[in-house]
C-alpha positions as CSV (number, residue, x, y, z in Angstrom):
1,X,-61.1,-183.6,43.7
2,X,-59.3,-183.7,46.9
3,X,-55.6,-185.4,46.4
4,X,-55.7,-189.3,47.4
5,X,-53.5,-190.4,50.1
6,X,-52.4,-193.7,49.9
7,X,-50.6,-196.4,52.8
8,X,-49.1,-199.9,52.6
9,X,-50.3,-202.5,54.9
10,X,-50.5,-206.6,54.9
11,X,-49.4,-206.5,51.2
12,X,-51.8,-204.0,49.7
13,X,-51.9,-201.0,48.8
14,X,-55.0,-198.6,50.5
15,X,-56.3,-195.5,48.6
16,X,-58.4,-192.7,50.1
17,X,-59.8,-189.6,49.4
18,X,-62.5,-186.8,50.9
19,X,-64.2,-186.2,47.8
20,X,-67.1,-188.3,47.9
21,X,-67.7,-191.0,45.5
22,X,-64.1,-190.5,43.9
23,X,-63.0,-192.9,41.8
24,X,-58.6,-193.9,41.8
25,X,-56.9,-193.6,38.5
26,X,-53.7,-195.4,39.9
27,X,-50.7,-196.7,37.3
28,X,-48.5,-199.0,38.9
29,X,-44.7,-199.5,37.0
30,X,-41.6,-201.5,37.4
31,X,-38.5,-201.7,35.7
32,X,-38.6,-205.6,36.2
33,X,-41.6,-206.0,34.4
34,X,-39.6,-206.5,30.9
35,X,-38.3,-208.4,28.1
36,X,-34.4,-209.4,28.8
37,X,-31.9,-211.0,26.2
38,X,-29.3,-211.7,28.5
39,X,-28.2,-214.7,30.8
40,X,-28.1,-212.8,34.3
41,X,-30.9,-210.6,35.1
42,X,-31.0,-208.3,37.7
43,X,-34.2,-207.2,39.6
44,X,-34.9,-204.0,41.5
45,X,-38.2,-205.4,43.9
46,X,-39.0,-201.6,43.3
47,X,-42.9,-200.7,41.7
48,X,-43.8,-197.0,41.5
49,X,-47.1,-195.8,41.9
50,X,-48.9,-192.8,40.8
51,X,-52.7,-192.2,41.9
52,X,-55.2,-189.4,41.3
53,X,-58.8,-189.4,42.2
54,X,-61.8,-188.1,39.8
55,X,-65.2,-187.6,40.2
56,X,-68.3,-186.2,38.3
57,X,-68.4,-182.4,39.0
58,X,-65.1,-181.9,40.2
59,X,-61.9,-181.3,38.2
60,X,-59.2,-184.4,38.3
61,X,-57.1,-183.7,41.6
62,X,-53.5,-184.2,42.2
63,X,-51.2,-186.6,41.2
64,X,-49.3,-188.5,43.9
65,X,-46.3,-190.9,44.0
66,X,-45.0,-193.6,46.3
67,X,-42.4,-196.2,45.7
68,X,-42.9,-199.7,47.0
69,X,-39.4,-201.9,47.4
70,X,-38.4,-204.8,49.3
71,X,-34.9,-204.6,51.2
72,X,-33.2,-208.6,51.6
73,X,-32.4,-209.5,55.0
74,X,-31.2,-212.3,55.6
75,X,-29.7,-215.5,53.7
76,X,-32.4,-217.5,52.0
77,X,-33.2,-221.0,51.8
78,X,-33.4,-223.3,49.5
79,X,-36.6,-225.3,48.7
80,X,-35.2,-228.7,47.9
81,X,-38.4,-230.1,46.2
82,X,-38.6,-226.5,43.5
83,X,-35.2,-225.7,43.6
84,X,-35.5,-221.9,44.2
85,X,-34.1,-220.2,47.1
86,X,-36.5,-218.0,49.2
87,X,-35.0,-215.0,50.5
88,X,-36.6,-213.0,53.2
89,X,-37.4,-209.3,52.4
90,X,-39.1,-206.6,54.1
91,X,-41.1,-204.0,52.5
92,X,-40.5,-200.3,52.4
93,X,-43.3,-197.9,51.6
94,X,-42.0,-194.0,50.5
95,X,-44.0,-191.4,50.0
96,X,-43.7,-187.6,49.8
97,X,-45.3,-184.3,50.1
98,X,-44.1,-180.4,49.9
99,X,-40.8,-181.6,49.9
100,X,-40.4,-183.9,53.1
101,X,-40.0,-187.8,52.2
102,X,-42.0,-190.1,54.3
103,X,-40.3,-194.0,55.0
104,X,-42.2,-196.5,56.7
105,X,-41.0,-200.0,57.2
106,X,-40.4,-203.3,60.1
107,X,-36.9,-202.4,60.0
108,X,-35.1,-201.2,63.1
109,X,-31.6,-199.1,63.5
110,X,-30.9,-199.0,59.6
111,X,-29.3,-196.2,58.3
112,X,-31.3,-194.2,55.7
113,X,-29.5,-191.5,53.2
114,X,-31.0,-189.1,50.9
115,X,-29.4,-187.7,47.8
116,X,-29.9,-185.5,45.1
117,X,-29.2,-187.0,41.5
118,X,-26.0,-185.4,41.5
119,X,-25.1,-187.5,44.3
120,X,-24.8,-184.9,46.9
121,X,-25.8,-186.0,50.2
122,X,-29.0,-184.4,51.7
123,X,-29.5,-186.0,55.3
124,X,-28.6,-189.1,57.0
125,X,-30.6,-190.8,59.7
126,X,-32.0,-194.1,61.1
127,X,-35.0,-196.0,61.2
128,X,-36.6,-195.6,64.6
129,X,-40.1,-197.5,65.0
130,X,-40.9,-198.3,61.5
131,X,-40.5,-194.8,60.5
132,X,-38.5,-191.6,59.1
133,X,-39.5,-187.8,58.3
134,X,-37.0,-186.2,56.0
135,X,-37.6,-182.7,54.8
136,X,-35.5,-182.4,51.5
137,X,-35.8,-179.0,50.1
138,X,-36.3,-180.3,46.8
139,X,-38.8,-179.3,44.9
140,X,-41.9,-180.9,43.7
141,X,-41.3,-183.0,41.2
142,X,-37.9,-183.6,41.8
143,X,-36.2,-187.0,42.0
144,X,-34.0,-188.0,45.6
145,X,-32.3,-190.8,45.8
146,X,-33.4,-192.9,48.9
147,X,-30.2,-195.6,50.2
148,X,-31.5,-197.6,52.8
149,X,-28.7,-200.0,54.2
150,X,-27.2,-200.8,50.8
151,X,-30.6,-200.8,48.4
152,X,-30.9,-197.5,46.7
153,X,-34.5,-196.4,44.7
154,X,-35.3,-192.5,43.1
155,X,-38.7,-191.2,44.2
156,X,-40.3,-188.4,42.6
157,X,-41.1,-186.0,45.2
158,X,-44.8,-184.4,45.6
């Protein structure tokens, strides 16, 4: 099967593929989704996806990985009737391939750094129009770490 490419739009996540009649094995994880004994919880907003395509005929394709997160902007408000304060967020789609990290987002002027695990500092950069190409030099399957303003995520790199 051809490798799936998949985009972030209106809160959902779109899959495609050019091998006809493929079928999306997609696994979808978060480190929030978990059991906690402890009386302050932290969340990340962070879900990591991993989607290949199969089809009768044709051996399984690729795996590929993208990394969904929300960035807070902005004070939130609280809902006097629920008692829960809604903070505004906007979401930040990742994805990568042969090395180059692809960031798409409604944020404007943010600074966006890439790091190795180690911590070293790849490239710096900022949003312009939604978007930002950063060719890492990692190797497939490596891990960067993506800082955007002051929310950092890793994404395994295709």
């Amino acid at each position: 099967c051809a490798t799936p490419t998949i985009s972030y739009n209106n809160g959902e996540l779109a899959i495609e593929c050019e091998t006809t009649d493929a079928e999306f094995v997609t696994e979808v994880t978060s480190n929030d989704v978990n059991k906690f004994y402890s009386d302050k919880i932290t969340f990340s907003a962070t879900y990591n996806i991993s989607v290949y395509a199969t089809a009768t005929g044709h051996d399984n394709s690729d795996t590929v990985n993208a990394t969904l997160c929300w960035i807070e902007n902005g004070n939130g408000e609280n809902d006097t009737e629920t008692n829960v304060i809604n903070i505004p967020a906007t979401a930040v789609f990742i994805t990568s391939s042969n090395s180059v990290l692809y960031i798409n987002c409604a944020l404007e002027n943010e600074n966006v750094e890439i790091y190795t695990t180690n911590g070293v500092l790849i490239d710096e950069t900022t949003i312009e129009n939604g978007n930002v190409i950063i060719q890492t030099g990692l190797a497939k399957g490596s891990v960067a770490i993506v800082k955007i303003g002051e929310k950092s995520v890793k994404v395994i790199l295709n």
